[in-house]
N, C-alpha and C positions, 0 to 999 in steps of 0.2 A: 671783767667778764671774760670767759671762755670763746674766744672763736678758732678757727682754722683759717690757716694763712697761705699765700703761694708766698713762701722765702728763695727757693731756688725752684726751676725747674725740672718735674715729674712727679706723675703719682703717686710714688714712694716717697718723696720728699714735700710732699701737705703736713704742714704743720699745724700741731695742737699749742694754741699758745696764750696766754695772757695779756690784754690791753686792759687800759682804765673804762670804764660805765661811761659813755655818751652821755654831757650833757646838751641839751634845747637851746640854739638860739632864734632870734625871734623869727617866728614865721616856719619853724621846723618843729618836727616830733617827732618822741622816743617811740619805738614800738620793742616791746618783747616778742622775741620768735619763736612760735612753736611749732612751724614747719619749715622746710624747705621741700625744693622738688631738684634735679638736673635736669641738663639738658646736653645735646653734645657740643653745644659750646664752650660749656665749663670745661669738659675733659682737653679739649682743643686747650681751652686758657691754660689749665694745670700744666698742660703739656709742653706749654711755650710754642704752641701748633699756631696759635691764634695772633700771637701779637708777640714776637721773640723780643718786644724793645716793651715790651709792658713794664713800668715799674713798677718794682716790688718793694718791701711785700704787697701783698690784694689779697684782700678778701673775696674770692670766688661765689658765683651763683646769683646768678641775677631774679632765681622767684622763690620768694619765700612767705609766708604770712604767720600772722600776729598779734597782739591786740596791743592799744594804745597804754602806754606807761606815764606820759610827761609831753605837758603843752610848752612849746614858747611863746615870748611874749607876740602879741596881736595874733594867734592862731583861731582861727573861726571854724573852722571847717570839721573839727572834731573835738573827742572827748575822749577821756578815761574809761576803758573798758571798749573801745570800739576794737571792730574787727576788719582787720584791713589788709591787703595787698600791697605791695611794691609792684607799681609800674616798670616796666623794663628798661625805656629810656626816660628817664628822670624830666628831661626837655620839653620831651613832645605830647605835648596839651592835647590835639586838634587841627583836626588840618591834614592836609598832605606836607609828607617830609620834607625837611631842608639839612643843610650841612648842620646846622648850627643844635634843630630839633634833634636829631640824631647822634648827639655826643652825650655825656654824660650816661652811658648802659652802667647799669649796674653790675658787677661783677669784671669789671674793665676799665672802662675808663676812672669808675669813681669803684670803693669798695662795696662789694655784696652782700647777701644775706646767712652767708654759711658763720651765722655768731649767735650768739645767745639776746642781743640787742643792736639796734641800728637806730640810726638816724636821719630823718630825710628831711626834707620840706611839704609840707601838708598839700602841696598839689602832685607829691612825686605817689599819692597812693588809693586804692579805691577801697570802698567797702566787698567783702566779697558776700556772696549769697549764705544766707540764713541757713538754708538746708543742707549747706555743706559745711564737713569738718575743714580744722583747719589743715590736714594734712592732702586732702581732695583738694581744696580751693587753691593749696600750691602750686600746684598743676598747671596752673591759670595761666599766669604773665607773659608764656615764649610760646611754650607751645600752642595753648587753643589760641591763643589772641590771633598767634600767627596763621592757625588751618579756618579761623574765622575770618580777615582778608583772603586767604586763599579764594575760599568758595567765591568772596565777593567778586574778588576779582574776575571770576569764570564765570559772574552772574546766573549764577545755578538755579533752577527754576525745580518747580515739582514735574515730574517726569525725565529731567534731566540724568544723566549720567557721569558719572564721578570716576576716577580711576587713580587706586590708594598705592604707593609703593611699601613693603614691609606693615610692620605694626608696630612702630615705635609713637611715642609719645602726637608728633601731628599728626601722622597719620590715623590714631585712632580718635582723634579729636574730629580731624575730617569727615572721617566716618558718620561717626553720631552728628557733627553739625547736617552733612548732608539726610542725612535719615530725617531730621527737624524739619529740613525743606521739600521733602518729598520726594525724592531723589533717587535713584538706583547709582549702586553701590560697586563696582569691582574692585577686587586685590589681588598683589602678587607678594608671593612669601617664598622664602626657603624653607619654610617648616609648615608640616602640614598640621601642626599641632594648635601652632599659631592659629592659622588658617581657619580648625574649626571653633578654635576662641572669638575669632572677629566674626565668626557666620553665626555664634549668639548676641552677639553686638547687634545683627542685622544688613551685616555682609551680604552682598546678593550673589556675588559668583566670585570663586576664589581660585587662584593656579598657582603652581609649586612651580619659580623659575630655576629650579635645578635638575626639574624633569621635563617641562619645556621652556629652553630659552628663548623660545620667541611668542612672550606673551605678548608684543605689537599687535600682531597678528590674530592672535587670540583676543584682543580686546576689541577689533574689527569686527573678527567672525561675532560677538558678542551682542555689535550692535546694529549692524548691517555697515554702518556707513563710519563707524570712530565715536569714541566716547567725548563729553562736551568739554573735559576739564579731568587735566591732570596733574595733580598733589604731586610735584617733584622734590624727591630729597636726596635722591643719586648724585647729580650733578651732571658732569661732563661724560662719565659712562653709564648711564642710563636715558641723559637725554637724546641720542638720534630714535630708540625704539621709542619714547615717549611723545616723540613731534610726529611718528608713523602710526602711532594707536589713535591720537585723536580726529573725529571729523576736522571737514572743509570749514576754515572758521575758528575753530575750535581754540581754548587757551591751555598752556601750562602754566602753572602758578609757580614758579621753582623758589623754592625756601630750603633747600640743603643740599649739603656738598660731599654726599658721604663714601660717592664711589672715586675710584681712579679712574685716570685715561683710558678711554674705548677708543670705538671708533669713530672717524673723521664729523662733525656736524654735517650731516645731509642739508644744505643750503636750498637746493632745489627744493624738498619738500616743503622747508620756508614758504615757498614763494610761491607753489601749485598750491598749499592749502590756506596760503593767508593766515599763516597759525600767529596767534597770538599769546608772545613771550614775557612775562609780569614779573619781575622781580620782585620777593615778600620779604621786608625784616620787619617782622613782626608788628608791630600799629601804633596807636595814640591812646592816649588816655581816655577819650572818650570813646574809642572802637572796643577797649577793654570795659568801660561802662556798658556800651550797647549792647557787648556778647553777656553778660552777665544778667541783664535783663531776660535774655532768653533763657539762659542756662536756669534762674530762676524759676520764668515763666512756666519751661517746659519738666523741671524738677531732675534735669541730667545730672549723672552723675561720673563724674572720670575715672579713670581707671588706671589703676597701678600698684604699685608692690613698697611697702614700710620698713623702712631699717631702721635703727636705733645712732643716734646723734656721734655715737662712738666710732659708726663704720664706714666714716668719707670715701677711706680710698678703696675700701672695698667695694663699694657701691660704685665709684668711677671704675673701676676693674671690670665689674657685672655691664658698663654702660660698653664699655671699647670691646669686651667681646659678644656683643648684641645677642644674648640670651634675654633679656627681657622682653616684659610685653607690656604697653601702655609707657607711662614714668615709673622712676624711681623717686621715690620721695622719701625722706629720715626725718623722723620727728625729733626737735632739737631738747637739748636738757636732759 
């Protein structure tokens, strides 16, 4: 089989490469890939950004989907021709995390999805939803699993208030999850172009942080008193304005790391609004069962751009200089 390999570190250096066809042992199954998705983890991993003692090579990309190829022995849980997902960590069943749940990510600790075939263990995958392609349902595993604890975490209610940074791949999964819940919606973008691509999503108010840098402020004036929950994927230079935009009370969900150093964390506002600080790595198997239910239920559909199997590292190219909108997803073969 064909996959792509991290042999040395950088973008330039993902190799196209030849490994033998997986087979099944017992209690594990073959799946054929016909999709994958990224995330900026991967480009991180490619990068040697993420883990410089990773050993290689690695198969990158931890979501991909598929259909089932080959049972092993005592497998129950599936069948030839099903259509299924790769869970992100491979461990974590249910439950709240532990060290132990939390090892095994695909695309890291164990190898990923960026191949033509994998192999996993028949609890490492879920079915994905009927009314989605497989290249949509890739989407699934990092990103929505994770802006779906997000919301949970900020226990977002109908009338509640949301507040999105950018429009990359959580963030607009956030988006749509909170629209499901009833929700009002703010974003902040560098492109206004973006901007009015998420306002057909159902965006309810949108600002251009390169024409006001103090959307804190502006997310105030928005609500009278601070938005209830904020989808953080800046990091350390976007969260002091993110702990000042929400109400008294109020949570950040933070699940990315994508800015540099700003300025100092404002401690005191900690502590006058009682904010509430959640760290997301993305969820369990069963939280990816539950969002999929809905996703079903509600007939949503994700949003993202299709490259052809051939253009890894172009597509991780198109991811580090954030021109996209939604994911990147490459259909494999």
């Amino acid at each position: 089989m064909r996959v792509w390999q991290i042999s040395s570190f950088g973008v330039d250096f993902l190799e196209f490469a030849e490994r033998p066809d997986p087979e099944p042992g017992p209690g594990q199954v073959v799946v054929r890939i016909h999709a994958i998705s990224f995330n900026f983890r991967d480009l991180m991993m490619v990068k040697g950004l993420y883990n410089p003692k990773l050993k290689l090579p690695r198969i990158p990309c931890s979501d991909g989907t598929g259909e089932v190829v080959a049972l092993g022995p005592g497998v129950t849980a599936w069948k030839r021709g099903d259509r299924v997902a790769g869970i992100f960590m491979q461990n974590w069943l249910d439950g709240p995390p532990t060290p132990n749940k939390v090892k095994g990510a695909l695309g890291g600790d164990v190898d990923g999805m960026l191949a033509e075939f994998v192999v996993l263990n028949e609890t490492g995958l879920v079915a994905i939803p009927e009314h989605l392609s497989y290249q949509e349902a890739a989407t699934l595993p990092c990103a929505a699993v994770t802006a779906w604890n997000a919301l949970s975490a900020g226990d977002v209610k109908p009338g509640g208030t949301v507040l999105i940074q950018g429009t990359g791949g959580v963030s607009i999964f956030a988006l749509q999850f909170a629209r499901l819940k009833g929700a009002r919606v703010l974003g902040i973008s560098g492109s206004n172009e973006k901007l009015h691509r998420a306002f057909d999503l159902g965006l309810d108010g949108g600002l251009n942080y390169n024409d006001t840098p103090d959307w804190d402020r502006w997310a105030v004036e928005q609500t009278g008193e601070g938005v209830d929950l904020v989808v953080e994927v800046g990091g350390v230079g976007t969260l002091p304005r993110s702990l000042r935009a929400i109400r008294m009370g109020g949570t950040i969900a933070q699940v990315g790391v994508l800015s540099g150093p700003g300025e100092p964390i404002p401690l005191p506002v900690i502590l006058h609004k009682q904010a509430r600080l959640r760290g997301i790595y993305v969820g369990s198997r069963q939280d990816f069962i539950e969002m999929n239910k809905a996703i079903s239920l509600t007939q949503l559909r994700p949003v993202g751009e299709d490259f052809p199997w051939s253009q890894a590292r172009q597509v991780l190219a198109r991811m580090e200089d954030g021109s996209h909108f939604g994911k990147l997803v490459m259909t494999v073969g």
